[in-house]
C-alpha positions in Angstrom: 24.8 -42.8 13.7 21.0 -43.1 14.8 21.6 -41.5 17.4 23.0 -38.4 15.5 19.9 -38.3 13.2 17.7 -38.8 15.7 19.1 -35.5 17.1 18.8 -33.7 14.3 15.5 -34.5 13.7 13.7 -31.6 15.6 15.8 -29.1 14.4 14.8 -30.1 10.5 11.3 -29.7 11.8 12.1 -26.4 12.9 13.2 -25.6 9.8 10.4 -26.9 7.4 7.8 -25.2 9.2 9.2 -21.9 9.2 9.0 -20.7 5.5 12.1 -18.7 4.4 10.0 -15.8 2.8 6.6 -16.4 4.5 4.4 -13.1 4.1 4.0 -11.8 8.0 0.2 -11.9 9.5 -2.1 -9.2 8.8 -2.9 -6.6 11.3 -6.3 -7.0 13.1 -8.4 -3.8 12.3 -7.6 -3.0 16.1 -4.2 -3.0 14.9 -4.3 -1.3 12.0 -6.8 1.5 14.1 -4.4 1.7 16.9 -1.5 2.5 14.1 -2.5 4.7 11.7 -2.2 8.0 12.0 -5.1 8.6 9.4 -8.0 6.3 8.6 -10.4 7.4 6.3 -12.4 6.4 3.3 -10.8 7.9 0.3 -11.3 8.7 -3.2 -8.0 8.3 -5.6 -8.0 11.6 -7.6 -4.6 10.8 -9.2 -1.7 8.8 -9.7 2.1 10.0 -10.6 4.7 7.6 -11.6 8.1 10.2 -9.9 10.8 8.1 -10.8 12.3 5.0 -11.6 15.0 3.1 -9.8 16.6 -0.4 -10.5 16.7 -2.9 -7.7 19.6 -4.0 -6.1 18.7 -7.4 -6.6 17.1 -8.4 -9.0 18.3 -5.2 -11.2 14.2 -5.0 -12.1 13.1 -1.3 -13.1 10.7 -0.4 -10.0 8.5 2.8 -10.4 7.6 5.1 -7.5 4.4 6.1 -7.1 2.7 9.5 -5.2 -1.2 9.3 -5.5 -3.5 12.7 -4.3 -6.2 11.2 -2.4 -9.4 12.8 -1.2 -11.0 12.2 1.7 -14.6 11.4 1.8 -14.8 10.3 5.7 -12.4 10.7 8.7 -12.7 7.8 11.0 -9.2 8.5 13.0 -6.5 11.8 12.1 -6.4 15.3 12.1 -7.5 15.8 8.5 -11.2 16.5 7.3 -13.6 15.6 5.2 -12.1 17.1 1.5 -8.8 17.5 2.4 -6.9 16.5 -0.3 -3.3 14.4 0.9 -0.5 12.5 -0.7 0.2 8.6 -0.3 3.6 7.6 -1.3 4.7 3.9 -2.1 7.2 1.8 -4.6 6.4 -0.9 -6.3 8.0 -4.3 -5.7 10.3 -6.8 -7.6 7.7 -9.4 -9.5 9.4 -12.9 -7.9 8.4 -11.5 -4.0 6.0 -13.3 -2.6 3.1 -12.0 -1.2 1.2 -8.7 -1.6 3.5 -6.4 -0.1 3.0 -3.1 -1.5 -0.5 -1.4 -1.4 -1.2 0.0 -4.7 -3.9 2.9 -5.1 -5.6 3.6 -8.6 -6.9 6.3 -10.3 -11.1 6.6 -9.4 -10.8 3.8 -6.9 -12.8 4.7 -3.9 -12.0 2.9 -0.6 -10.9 2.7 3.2 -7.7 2.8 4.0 -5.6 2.8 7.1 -2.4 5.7 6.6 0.9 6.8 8.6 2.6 10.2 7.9 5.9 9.8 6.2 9.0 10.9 8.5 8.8 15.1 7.7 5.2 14.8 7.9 4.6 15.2 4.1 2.8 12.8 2.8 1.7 9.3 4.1 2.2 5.9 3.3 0.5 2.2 4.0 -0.2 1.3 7.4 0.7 -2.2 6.5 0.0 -4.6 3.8 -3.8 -5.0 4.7 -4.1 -1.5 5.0 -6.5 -0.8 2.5 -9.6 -2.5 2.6 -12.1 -4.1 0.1 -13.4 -1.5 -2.6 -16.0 0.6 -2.2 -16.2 2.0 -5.6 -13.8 -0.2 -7.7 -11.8 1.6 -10.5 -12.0 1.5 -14.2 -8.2 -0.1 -14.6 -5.6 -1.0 -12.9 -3.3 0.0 -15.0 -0.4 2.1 -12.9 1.8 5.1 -15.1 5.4 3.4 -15.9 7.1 6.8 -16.7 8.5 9.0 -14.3 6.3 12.5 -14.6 3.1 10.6 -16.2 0.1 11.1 -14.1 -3.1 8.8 -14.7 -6.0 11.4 -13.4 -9.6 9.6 -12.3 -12.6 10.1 -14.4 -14.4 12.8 -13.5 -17.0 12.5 -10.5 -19.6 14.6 -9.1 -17.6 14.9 -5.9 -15.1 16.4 -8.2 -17.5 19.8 -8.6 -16.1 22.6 -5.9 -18.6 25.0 -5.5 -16.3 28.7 -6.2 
């Protein structure tokens, strides 16, 4: 009967140190640089809420999200400075642990690390540390809940396009 216990002991072990729903490691900025097909330091010009789904799981009403970004500085990609793009993402059930979903708000101004959605479209997180500390924070963080709202940023003077 020790004997049996004894066995099973490294294989509890095992178990108890390896968390169930641990939240993976962050990417290195190497990483993250080496993966993204666009990195660049963005202004968030808008946020849309496009639809609405309920999750499988939890049956938790999860909005979509498609934010117009404008770049203020290209570090890696084939976009330019002003180029305006599109980051798609969903948001996640509340009980999930860890920050898994990279939100982007309205006037926020920051770096962030993108790829290009399969069809080449619009992009999406490199990972969950994609995006980086603020560099202008926003006003709220208040998201749009309804699929066709759109929650604009104030206006800024790199808003003024010269005709």
């Amino acid at each position: 009967m020790i004997r049996r216990v004894m066995g099973l002991l490294p294989a509890l072990a095992l178990l108890l140190a390896t968390p169930a729903l641990a939240l993976p490691a962050p990417m290195s900025e190497q990483e993250l640089m080496d993966k993204s097909d666009l990195v660049a330091a963005v202004r968030v010009v808008s946020v849309s809420c496009t639809v609405v789904t309920k999750d499988d799981k939890t049956g938790e009403d999860l909005p979509a999200y498609l934010a117009k970004l404008r770049l203020l500085e290209v570090k890696k990609g084939d976009a330019k400075k002003g180029d305006e793009i599109l980051v798609t993402w969903r948001a996640i059930p509340k009980g999930i642990v860890g920050p898994w979903t990279v939100n982007y708000y309205p006037g926020e101004v920051v770096l962030t690390h993108l790829v290009k959605r399969s069809g080449g479209v619009s992009y999406g997180s490199t990972w969950w540390n994609a995006k980086g500390e603020d560099i202008k924070a926003p006003d709220n963080t208040e998201l749009p809940a309804t699929p066709g709202e759109t929650f604009d940023a104030p206006k800024d003077s790199t808003d003024q396009h010269p005709l």
